[in-house]
C-alpha distance (Angstrom), angle and dihedral (degrees) to the residues before:
residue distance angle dihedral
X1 . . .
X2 3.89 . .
X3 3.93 120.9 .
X4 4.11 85.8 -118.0
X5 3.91 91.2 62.9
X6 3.95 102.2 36.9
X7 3.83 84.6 51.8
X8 4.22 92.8 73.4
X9 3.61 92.3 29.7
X10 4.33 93.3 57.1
X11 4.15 84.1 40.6
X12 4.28 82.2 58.7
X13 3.74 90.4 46.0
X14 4.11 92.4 44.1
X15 3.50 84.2 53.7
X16 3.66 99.2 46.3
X17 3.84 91.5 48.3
X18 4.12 89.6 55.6
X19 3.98 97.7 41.3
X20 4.18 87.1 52.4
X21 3.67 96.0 34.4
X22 4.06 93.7 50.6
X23 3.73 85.9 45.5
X24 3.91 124.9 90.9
X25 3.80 90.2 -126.0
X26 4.19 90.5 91.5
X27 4.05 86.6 53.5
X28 3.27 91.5 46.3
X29 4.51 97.2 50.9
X30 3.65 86.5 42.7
X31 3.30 102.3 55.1
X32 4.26 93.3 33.2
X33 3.59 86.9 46.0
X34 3.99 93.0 50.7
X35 4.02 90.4 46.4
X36 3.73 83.2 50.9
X37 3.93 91.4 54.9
X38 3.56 96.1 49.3
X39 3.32 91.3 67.8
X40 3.47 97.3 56.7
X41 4.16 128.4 89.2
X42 4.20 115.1 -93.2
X43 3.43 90.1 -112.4
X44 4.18 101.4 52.8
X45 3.62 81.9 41.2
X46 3.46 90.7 62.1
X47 3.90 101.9 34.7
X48 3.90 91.7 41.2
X49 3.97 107.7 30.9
X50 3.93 92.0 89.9
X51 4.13 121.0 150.6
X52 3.73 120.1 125.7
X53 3.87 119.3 -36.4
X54 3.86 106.1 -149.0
X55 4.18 117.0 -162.9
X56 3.89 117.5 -170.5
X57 3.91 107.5 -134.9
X58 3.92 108.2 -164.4
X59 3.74 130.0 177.8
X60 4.11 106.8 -128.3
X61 3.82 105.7 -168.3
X62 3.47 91.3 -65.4
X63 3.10 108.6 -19.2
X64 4.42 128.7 90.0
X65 3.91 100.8 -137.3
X66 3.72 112.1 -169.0
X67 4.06 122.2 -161.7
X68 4.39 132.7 150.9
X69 3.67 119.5 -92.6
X70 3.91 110.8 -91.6
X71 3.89 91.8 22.4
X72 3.54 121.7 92.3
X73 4.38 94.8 -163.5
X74 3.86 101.1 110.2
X75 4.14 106.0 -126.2
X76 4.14 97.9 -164.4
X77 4.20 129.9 10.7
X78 3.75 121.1 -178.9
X79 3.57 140.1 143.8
X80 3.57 130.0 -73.7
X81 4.26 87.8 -142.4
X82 3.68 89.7 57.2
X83 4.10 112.0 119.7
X84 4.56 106.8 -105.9
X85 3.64 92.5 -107.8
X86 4.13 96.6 54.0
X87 4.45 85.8 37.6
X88 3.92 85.5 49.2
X89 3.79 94.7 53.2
X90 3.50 94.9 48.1
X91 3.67 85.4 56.6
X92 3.49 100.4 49.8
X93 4.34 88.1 51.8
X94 3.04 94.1 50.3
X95 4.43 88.9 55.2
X96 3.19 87.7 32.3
X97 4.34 101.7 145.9
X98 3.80 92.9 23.1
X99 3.52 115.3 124.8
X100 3.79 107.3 -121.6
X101 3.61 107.4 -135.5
X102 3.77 85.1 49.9
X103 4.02 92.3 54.8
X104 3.59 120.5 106.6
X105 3.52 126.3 179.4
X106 4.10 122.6 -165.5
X107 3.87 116.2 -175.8
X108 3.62 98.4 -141.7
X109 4.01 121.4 -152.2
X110 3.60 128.0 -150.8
X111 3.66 113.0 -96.4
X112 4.09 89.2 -133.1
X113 4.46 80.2 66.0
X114 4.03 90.6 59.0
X115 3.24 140.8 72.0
X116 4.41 116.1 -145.1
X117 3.69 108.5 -172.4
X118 3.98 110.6 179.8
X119 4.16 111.4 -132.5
X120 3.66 128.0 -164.9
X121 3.88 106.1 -148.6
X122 3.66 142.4 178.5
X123 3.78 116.6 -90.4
X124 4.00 86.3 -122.4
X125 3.68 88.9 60.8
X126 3.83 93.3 73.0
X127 3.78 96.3 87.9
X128 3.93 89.6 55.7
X129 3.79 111.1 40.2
X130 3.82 92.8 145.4
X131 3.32 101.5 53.1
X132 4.01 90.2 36.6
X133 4.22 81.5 50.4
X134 4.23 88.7 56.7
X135 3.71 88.8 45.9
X136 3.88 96.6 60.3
X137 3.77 99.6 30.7
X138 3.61 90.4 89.4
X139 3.96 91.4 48.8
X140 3.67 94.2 38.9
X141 4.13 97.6 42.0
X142 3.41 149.2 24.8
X143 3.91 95.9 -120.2
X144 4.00 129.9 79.3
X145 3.62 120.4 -129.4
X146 3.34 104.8 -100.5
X147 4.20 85.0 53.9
X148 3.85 84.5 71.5
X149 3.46 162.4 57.2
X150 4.34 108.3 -140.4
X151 3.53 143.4 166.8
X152 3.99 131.7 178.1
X153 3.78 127.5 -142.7
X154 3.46 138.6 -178.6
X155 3.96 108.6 -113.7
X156 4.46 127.4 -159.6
X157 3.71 92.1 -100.4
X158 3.64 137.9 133.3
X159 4.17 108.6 -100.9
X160 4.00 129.2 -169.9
X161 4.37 110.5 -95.6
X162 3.78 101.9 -77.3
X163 4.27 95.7 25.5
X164 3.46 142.1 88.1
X165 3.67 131.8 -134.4
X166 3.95 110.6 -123.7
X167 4.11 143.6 146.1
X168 3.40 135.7 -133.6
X169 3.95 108.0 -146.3
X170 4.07 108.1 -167.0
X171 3.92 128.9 175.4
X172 3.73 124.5 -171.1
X173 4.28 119.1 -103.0
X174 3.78 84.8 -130.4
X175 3.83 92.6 58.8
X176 3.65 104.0 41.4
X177 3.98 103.8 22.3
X178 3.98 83.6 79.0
X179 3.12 97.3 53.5
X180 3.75 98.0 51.2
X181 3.88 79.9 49.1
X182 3.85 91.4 57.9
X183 3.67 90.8 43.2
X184 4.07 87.4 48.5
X185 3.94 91.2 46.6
X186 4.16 90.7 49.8
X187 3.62 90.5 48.8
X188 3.67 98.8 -122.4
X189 4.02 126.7 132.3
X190 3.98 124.6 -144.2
X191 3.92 113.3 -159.7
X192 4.25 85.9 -152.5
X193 3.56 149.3 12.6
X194 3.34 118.4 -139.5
X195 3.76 146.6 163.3
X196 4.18 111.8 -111.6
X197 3.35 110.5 -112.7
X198 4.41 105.4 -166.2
X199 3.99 97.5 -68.3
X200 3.46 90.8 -20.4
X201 3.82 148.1 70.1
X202 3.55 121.6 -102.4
X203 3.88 93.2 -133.9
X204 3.99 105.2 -121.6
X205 4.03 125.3 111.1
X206 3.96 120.6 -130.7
X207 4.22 90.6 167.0
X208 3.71 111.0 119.3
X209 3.74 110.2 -120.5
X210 3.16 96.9 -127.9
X211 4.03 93.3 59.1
X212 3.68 93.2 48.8
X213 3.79 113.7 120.3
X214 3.84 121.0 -109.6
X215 3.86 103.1 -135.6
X216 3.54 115.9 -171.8
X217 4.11 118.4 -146.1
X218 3.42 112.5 -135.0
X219 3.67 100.0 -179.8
X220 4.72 88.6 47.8
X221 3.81 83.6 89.7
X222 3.59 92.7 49.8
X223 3.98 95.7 41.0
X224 3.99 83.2 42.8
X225 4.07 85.7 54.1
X226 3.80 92.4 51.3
X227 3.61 102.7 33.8
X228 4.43 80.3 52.2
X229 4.27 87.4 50.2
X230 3.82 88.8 39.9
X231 4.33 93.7 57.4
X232 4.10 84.0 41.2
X233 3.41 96.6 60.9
X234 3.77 98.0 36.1
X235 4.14 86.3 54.6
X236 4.27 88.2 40.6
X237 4.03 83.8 52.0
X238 3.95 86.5 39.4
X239 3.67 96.3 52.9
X240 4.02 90.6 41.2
X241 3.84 89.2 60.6
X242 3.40 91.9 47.8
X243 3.72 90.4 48.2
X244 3.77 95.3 48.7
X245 4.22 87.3 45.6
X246 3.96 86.6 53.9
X247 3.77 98.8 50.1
X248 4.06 77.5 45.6
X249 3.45 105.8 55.8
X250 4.29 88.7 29.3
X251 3.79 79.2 67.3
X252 3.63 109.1 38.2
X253 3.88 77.6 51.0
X254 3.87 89.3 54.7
X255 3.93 85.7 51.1
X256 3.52 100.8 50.3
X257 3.78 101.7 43.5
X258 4.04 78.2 56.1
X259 3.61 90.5 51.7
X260 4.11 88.5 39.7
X261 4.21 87.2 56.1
X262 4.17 94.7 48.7
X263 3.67 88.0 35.0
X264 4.17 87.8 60.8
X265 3.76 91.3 39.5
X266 3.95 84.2 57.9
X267 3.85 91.6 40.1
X268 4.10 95.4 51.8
X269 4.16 86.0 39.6
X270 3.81 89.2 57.6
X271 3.63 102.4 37.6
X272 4.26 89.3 54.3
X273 3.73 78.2 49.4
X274 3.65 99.3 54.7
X275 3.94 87.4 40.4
X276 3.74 95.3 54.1
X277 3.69 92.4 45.2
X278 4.08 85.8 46.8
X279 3.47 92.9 54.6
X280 3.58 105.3 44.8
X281 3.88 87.2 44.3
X282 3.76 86.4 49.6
X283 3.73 91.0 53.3
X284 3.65 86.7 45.4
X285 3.16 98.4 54.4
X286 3.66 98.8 43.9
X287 3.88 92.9 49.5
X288 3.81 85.9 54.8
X289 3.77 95.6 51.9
X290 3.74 102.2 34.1
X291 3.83 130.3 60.3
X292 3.54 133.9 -128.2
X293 3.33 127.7 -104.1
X294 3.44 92.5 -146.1
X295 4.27 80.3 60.5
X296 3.71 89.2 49.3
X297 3.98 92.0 56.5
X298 4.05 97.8 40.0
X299 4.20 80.7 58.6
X300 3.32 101.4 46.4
X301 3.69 95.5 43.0
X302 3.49 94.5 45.8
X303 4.17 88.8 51.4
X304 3.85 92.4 44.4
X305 3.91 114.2 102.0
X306 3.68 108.5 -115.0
X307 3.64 93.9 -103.8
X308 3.84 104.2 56.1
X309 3.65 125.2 82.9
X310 3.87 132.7 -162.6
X311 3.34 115.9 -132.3
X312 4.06 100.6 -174.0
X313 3.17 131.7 15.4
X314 4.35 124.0 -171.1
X315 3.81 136.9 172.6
X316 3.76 125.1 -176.3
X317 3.89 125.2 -160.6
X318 3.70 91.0 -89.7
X319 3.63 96.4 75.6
X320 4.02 92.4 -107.5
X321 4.21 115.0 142.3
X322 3.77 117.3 -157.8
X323 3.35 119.2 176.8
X324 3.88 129.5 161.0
X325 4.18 131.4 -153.7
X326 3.80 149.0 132.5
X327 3.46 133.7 -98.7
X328 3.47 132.0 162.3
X329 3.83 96.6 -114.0
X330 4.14 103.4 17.6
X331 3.85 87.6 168.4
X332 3.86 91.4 85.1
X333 3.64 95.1 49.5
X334 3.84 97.3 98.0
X335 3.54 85.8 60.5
X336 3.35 95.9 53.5
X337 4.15 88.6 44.4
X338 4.14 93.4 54.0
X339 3.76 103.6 89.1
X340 4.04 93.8 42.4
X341 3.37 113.8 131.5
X342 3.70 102.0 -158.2
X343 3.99 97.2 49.5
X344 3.70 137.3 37.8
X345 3.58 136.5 -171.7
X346 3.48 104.5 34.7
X347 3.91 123.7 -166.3
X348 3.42 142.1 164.9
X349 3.62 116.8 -119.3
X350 3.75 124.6 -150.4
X351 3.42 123.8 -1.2
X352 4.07 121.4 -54.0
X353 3.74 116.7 -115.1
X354 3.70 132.8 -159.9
X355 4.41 109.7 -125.7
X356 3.33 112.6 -137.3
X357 3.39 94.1 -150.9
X358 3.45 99.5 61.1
X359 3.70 101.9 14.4
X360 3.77 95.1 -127.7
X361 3.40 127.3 119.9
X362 3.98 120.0 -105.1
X363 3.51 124.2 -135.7
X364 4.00 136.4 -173.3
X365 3.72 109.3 -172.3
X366 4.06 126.3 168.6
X367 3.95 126.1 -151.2
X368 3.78 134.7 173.9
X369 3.80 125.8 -122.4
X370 3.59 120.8 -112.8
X371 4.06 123.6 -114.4
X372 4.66 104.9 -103.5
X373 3.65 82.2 -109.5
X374 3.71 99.7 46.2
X375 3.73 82.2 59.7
X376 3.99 108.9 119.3
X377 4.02 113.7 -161.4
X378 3.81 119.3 -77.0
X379 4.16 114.3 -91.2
X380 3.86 122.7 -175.1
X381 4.25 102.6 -120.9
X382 3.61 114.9 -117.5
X383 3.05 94.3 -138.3
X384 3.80 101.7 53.7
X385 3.90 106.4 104.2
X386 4.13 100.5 26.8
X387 3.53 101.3 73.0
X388 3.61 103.4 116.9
C-alpha cells in the first residue's frame, strides 16, 4: 500500500483511537471485564487473563533495573558494563513465564530529563499533533527539532470553547540517544520510551519509528480464524431467527386472511340484516306517519254531495291534496270539507267555471293532509245528501 493512501487511512485510525479512548466505554470493559475475572478459578485466571504485559526498564546510575507497571518491587538489576549475552539473560529471568507476544517493554526516563509544557490547541489540530509539536517547540523550548526526541498528547484538562487541553513531552538527543545506544549494544529492544510517572508510565512515545521493533503475532491468524467462525455463526443464528420469524408471520398471515374471509361473511350477513330491519322499520314508520290515499278518497267521497264527481285526484310527498270536479254549486264545498279528519285547509284554487257540457260548475281545489295524531274521530257531514 503506497505512503499517499496509508496516510488518510492512519488519520481514520488516530481518530478512532481518541473518540473510543475519550469515551467511557474503556472504563466500562475494564472494569466488566475485571468483575468477569473474579469469578473465575486462580489457575484460568492465570492461563486465560492475557492483554498486554507492560515492564518499566530504567537506567539507575549504572545499573538497568527492571520491575511491572503499577508495582514498585524491582524483578531484574544488573550492570550496564556487563557483556549482551550475560545483560540478555538477566532479562530473560527476570520475564521468565511471560508470554512473549504479550511482553512489552517501555524504557522509562526520569521526569527531571524532560521537559512537559502544557498547550492549548485548536480542535482541528488533533489530526496533526507532530507537526503541531515541531511548530511550538521553538516557542515552548529552548531546543530545535532536530535537538530532540518529542511527542504530543492530549491530557484530562480543562481547555478554552473550541480547544483542547494537551502536552508536549520533549527530551534532548544527547540524553536519550545513549541510552538507545546502550540498549542497541546489549542487544535488547524497548517497544517505548517514556517518562516514569510514580509506578506508572506517563503515556507519551519518544522511540524513533524507525527503531521500533517489528513483532510478529503468532496467535492474529488464530484470533483472525475465530473472530471469522464467531461473525458466521452470529449471521447463521441471525438468518435462523429471521427464518423462524418468516414462517411466523407467513402463518399468522395465513390465519388472519382466514379470519379476514369469515370476518366479511359476518360483515355482509349483518349489514343485509341491518338493511332489512331498516327497511321494514322505514316502511313502518312511514305507514304510521303518513295516510292513505285510499283514506283520503273514502273522506272525500263520503263528504261529497251526491251529485258531484271528482275527476282527478293527486298528492305529492308534501302532504298537499288536489283534486278537481263539478258540482252544481262547488261554492259550498269548503263547508262540507271542515270537519274532515284526513285533510285540512281546504281552498279552491283558480277560478270556478261553469261546463257547458254538463252545465255544472267545475272546481279545482287543494288541501293538506292532517298529521295520524292530528286525526279527530270520524263524523258523518250534515250536509252530505241535501245538496240539491
Amino acid at each position: 500500500m503506497s505512503t499517499a493512501m496509508q496516510q488518510p487511512l492512519q488519520l481514520q485510525l488516530d481518530r478512532a483511537r481518541r473518540a473510543w479512548r475519550g469515551s467511557p466505554m474503556p472504563r466500562f470493559f475494564a472494569w466488566w471485564g475485571g468483575e468477569l475475572t473474579g469469578l473465575l478459578p486462580l489457575r484460568w485466571r492465570e492461563r486465560f487473563g492475557g492483554g498486554l504485559a507492560w515492564h518499566l526498564l530504567q537506567l539507575d546510575g549504572e545499573e538497568w533495573t527492571l520491575r511491572r507497571t503499577g508495582d514498585a518491587v524491582v524483578l531484574a538489576r544488573w550492570n550496564s558494563h556487563l557483556d549482551a549475552a550475560s545483560q540478555q539473560v538477566a532479562f530473560k529471568d527476570a520475564l521468565r513465564g511471560v508470554d512473549a507476544e504479550d511482553l512489552r517493554i517501555a524504557l522509562c526516563l526520569d521526569s527531571a530529563n524532560v521537559l512537559r509544557p502544557r498547550l492549548n490547541l485548536p480542535l482541528a489540530a488533533r489530526d496533526n499533533l507532530s507537526q503541531i509539536g515541531a511548530f511550538e517547540m521553538d516557542r515552548q523550548t529552548p531546543f530545535r527539532v532536530e535537538q530532540v526526541r518529542y511527542d504530543v498528547r492530549e491530557v484530562r484538562a480543562s481547555a478554552p470553547a473550541g480547544r483542547f487541553a494537551a502536552e508536549l513531552v520533549v527530551v534532548p538527543r544527547q540524553t536519550l540517544d545513549p541510552l538507545l545506544s546502550k540498549l542497541a549494544a546489549s542487544g535488547l529492544q524497548v517497544d517505548a520510551v517514556d517518562v516514569l510517572s510514580g509506578t506508572e508510565r506517563l503515556g507519551a512515545n519518544l522511540l524513533p519509528a524507525d527503531l521500533a521493533p517489528r513483532r510478529k503475532h503468532p496467535r492474529q491468524r488464530l484470533n483472525l480464524a475465530l473472530g471469522a467462525a464467531a461473525i458466521a455463526l452470529l449471521l447463521l443464528s441471525l438468518l435462523q431467527f429471521l427464518h423462524n420469524r418468516e414462517s411466523a408471520l407467513e402463518q399468522m398471515r395465513t390465519d388472519v386472511e382466514g379470519m379476514r374471509a369469515d370476518a366479511q361473511q359476518v360483515s355482509s350477513l349483518r349489514q343485509q340484516l341491518q338493511d332489512n330491519a331498516g327497511a321494514a322499520g322505514f316502511l313502518a314508520e312511514r305507514k304510521a306517519h303518513t295516510i292513505s290515499a285510499l283514506s283520503v278518497l273514502q273522506d272525500l267521497s263520503q263528504r261529497l254531495p251526491t251529485t258531484a264527481w271528482l275527476e282527478r285526484l293527486s298528492i305529492d310527498n308534501s302532504g298537499q291534496v288536489g283534486f278537481q270536479g263539478q258540482s252544481p254549486q262547488a261554492a259550498r264545498l269548503v263547508d262540507a270539507f271542515k270537519g274532515s279528519t284526513v285533510i285540512t285547509d281546504a281552498n279552491f284554487q283558480g277560478t270556478i267555471q261553469v261546463d257547458p257540457a254538463t252545465g255544472k260548475e267545475r272546481f279545482y281545489m287543494v288541501a293538506q293532509l292532517r298529521k295520524p295524531n292530528e286525526a279527530k274521530p270520524k263524523t258523518a257531514p250534515a250536509a252530505a245528501g241535501s245538496a240539491p
